[in-house]
C-alpha positions as CSV (number, residue, x, y, z in Angstrom):
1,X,-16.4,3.0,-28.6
2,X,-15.9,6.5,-27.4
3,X,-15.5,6.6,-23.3
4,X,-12.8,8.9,-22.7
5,X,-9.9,7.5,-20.5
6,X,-7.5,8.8,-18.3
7,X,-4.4,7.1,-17.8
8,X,-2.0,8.3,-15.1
9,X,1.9,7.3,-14.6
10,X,1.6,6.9,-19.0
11,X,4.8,7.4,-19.3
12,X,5.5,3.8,-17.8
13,X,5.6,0.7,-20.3
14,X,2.5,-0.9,-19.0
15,X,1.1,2.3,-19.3
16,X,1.8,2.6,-23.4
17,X,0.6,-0.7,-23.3
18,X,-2.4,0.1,-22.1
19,X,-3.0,3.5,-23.9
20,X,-2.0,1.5,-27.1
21,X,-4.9,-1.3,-26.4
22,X,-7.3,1.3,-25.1
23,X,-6.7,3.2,-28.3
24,X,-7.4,0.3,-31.0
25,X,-11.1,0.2,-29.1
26,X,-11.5,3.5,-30.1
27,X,-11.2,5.5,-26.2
28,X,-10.3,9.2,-26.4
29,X,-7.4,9.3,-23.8
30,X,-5.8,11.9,-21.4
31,X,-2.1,10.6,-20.7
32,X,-1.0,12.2,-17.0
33,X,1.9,12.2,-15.8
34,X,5.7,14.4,-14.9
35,X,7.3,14.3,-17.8
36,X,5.4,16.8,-20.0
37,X,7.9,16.5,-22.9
38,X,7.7,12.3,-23.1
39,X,4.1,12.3,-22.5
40,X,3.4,14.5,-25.9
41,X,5.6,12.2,-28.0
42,X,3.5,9.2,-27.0
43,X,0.1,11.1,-27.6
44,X,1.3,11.9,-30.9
45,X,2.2,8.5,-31.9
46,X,-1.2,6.8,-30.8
47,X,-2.9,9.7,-32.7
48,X,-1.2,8.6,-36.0
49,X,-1.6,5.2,-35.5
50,X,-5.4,4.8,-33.9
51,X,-6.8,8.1,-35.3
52,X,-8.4,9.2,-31.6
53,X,-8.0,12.2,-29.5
54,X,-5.5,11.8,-27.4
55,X,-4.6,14.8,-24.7
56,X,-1.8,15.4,-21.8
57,X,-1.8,17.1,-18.5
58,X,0.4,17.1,-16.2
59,X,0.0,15.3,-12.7
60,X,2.3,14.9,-10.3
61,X,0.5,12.0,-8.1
62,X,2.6,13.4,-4.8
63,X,0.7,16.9,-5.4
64,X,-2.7,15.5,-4.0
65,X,-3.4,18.8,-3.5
66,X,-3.5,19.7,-7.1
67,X,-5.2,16.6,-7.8
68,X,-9.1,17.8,-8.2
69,X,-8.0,20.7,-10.7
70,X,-6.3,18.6,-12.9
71,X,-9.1,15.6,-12.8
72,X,-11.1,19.1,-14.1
73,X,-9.1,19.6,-16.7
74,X,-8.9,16.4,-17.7
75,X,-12.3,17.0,-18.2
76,X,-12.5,19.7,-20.0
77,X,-10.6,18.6,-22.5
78,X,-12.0,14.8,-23.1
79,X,-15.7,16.2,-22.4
80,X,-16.3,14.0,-19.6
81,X,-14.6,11.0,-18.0
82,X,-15.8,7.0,-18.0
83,X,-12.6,5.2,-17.3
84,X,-9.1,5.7,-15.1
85,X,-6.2,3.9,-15.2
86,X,-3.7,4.1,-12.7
87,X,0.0,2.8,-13.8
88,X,2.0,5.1,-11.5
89,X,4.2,4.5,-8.9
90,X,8.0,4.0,-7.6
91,X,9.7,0.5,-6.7
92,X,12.9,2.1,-4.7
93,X,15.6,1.2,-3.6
94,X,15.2,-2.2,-0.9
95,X,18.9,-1.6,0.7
96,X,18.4,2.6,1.1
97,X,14.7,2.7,2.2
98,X,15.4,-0.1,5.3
99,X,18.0,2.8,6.1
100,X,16.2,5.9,5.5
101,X,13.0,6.5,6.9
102,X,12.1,9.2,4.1
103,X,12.7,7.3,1.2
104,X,10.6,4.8,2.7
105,X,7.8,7.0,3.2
106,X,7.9,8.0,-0.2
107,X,7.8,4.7,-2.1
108,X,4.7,3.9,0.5
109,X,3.4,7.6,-0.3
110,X,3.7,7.1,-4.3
111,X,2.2,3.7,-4.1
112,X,-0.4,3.6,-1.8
113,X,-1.6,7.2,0.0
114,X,-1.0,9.3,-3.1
115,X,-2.4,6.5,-5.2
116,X,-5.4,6.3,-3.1
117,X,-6.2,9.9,-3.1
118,X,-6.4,10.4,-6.5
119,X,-8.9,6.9,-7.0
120,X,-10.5,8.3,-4.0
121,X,-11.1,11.8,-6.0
122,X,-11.9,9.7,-9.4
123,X,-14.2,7.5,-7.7
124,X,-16.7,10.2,-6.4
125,X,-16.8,11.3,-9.8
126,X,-17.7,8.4,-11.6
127,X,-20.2,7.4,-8.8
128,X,-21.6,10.4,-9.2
129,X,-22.9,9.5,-12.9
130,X,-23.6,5.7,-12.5
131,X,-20.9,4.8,-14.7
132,X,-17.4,4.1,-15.5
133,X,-14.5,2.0,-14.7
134,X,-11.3,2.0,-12.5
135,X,-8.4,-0.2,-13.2
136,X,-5.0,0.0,-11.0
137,X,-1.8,-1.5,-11.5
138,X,-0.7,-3.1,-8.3
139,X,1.8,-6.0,-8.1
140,X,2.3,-9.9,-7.1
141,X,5.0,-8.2,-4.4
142,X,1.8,-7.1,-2.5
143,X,0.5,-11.0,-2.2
144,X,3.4,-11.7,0.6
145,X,6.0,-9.6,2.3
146,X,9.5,-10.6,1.7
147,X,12.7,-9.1,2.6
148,X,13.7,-8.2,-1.1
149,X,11.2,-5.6,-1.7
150,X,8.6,-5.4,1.7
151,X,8.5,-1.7,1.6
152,X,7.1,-1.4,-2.5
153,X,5.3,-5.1,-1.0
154,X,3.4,-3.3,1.5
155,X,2.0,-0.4,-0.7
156,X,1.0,-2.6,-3.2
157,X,-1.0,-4.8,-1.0
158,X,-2.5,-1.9,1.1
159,X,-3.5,-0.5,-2.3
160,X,-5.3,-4.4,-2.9
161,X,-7.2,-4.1,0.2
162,X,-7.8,-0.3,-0.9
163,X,-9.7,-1.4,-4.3
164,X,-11.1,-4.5,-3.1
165,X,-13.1,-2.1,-0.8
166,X,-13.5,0.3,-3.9
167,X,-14.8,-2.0,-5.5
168,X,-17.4,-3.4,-3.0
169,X,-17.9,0.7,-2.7
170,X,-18.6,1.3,-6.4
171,X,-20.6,-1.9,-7.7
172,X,-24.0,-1.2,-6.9
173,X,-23.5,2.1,-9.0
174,X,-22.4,0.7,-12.0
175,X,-18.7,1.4,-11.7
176,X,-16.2,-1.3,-12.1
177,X,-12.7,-1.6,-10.4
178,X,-10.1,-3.9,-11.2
179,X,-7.0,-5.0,-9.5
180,X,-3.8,-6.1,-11.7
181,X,-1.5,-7.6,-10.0
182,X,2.0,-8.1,-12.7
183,X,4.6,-10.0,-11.8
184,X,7.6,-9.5,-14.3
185,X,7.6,-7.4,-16.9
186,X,9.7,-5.7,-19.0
187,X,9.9,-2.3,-18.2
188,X,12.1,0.9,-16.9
189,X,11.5,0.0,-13.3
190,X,12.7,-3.6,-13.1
191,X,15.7,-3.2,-15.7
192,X,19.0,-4.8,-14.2
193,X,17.1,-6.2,-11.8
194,X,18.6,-9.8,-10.7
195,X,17.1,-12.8,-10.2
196,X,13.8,-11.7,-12.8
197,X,12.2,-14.9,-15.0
198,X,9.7,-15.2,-17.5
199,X,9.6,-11.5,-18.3
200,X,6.4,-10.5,-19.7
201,X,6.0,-7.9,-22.8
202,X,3.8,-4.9,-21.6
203,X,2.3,-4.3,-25.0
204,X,0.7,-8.1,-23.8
205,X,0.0,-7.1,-20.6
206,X,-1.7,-4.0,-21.9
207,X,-3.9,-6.1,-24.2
208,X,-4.8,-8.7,-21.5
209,X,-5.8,-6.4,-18.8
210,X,-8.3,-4.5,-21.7
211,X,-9.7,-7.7,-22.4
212,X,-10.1,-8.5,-18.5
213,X,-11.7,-5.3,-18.1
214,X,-14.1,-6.1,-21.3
215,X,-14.8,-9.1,-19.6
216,X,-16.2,-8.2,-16.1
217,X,-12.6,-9.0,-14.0
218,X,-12.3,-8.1,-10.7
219,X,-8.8,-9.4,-10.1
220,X,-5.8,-10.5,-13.0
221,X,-3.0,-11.7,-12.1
222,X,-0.6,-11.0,-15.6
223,X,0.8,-13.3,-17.0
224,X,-1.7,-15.8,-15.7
225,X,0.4,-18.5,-14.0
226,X,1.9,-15.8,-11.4
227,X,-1.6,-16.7,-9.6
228,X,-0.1,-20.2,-9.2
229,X,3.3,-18.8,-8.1
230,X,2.1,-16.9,-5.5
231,X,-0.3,-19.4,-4.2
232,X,2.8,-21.7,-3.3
233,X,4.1,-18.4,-2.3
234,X,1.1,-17.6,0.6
235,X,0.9,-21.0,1.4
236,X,4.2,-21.5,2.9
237,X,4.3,-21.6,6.7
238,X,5.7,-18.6,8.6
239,X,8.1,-20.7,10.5
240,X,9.6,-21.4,7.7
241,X,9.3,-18.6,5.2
242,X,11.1,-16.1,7.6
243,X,13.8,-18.4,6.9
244,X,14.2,-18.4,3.2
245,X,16.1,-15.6,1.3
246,X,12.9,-14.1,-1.3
C-alpha cells in the first residue's frame, strides 16, 4: 500500500497511534503540526521501525491563511495526497472559557472553524482526483452538551454535523470521510482529569479507527461501548438532564 497520508495535530497520542497503524500498512506519511522539534523525533522513529517515508511540515491549524501552501508542500514532498487525518484540536479550560469570551472562541476556533477550513481545503483536493479518504477525530462530548465541558462539546458536534455533510458532499466521488468520536483515552489532553473511566490506549484506538477506515465506516465510536453510553446519554429527557451534574 503506498497512498501517502497526512496527519495533522501528530504530535497528539491518538495521532502516533494512528501514524504508527497507518505506517505498518505501508502509507508514506506527512506529520503536521506546531512543534517542529517533537514532530521530527516521531518521524524518525516510524521510519526505523516501518521502513516508509515519513516527512514534517509545519501547520499551525489557527493560520488558515497559510493553510493551502502548506497542503502544497505537503505535496511536494509525498508526491501527491490520498488520505488526511485530522487529530488536532484544544479541550480548555471549562471554568476560564465560561468567563472569558476569548478563550472560548478559541477552543470553538481550534475545534471546529479552523478544523473545517483546512478539511474544507483537503476536500476540494481529493474530489478533484476521484479519490482518497478523510478521517477526523471528533469526541463523544459532541453527542450532548453538558455543563462540564459544553464549549469543547459544541465544536465537536458542529465539526459531526460538518463531516456528516462532507461526507454526503464527497461520496459520489469516491472519497470517504469518517467521523471518530473517542471517549476516554489516554492522552496529554485528558491527564489529571477527574472523574475519567475505562481509559482507552491510543496505540488501540489508532489501530481500530485504521481498520474502520479499511472497512467502509462512516461513524466509530472508540472503544465501542461509548455508543451505548451515550445513547442512555441522548435519551434522557431535558427536564431532567438540566438537572444532573455531567
Amino acid at each position: 500500500m503506498s497512498e501517502p497520508v497526512l496527519i495533522v495535530g501528530a504530535g497528539s497520542a491518538i495521532a502516533r497511534g494512528c501514524a504508527a497503524a497507518l505506517a505498518a500498512c505501508g502509507h508514506p506519511l506527512c506529520l503536521a503540526g506546531r512543534d517542529g522539534g517533537e514532530l521530527k523525533r516521531i518521524a524518525a522513529d516510524l521510519r526505523v521501525r516501518y521502513r516508509v517515508q515519513v516527512e514534517t511540515q509545519r501547520l499551525d491549524l489557527l493560520a488558515a491563511a497559510r493553510h493551502e501552501a502548506v497542503l502544497d508542500k505537503v505535496q511536494e514532498s509525498l508526491g501527491g495526497l490520498h488520505g488526511v487525518v485530522l487529530a488536532a484540536g484544544e479541550l480548555g479550560d471549562q471554568a476560564e472559557a465560561a468567563r472569558d469570551p476569548e478563550l472560548l472562541a478559541r477552543v470553538l476556533n481550534t475545534n471546529f472553524t479552523a478544523a473545517a477550513a483546512l478539511l474544507t481545503r483537503c476536500a476540494n483536493r481529493l474530489e478533484a482526483q476521484g479519490a482518497g479518504f478523510i478521517v477526523a477525530i471528533g469526541s463523544v462530548a459532541g453527542d450532548r452538551g453538558r455543563q462540564s465541558n459544553y464549549p469543547y462539546g459544541a465544536a465537536k458536534g458542529g465539526l459531526a454535523l460538518f463531516l456528516q455533510g462532507l461526507r454526503n458532499r464527497l461520496h459520489p466521488a469516491g472519497v470517504r470521510v469518517l467521523t471518530v468520536k473517542p471517549g476516554f483515552v489516554d492522552t496529554a489532553m485528558t491527564y489529571g482529569l477527574s472523574g475519567m473511566f475505562l481509559v482507552a490506549d491510543p496505540r488501540q484506538v489508532g489501530r481500530r479507527i485504521v481498520r474502520a477506515l479499511a472497512g467502509g465506516r462512516d461513524v466509530i465510536y472508540v472503544p465501542w461501548f461509548w455508543r451505548y453510553i451515550l445513547w442512555v446519554i441522548r435519551a434522557i429527557p431535558e427536564p431532567l438532564f438540566k438537572r444532573l451534574k455531567l
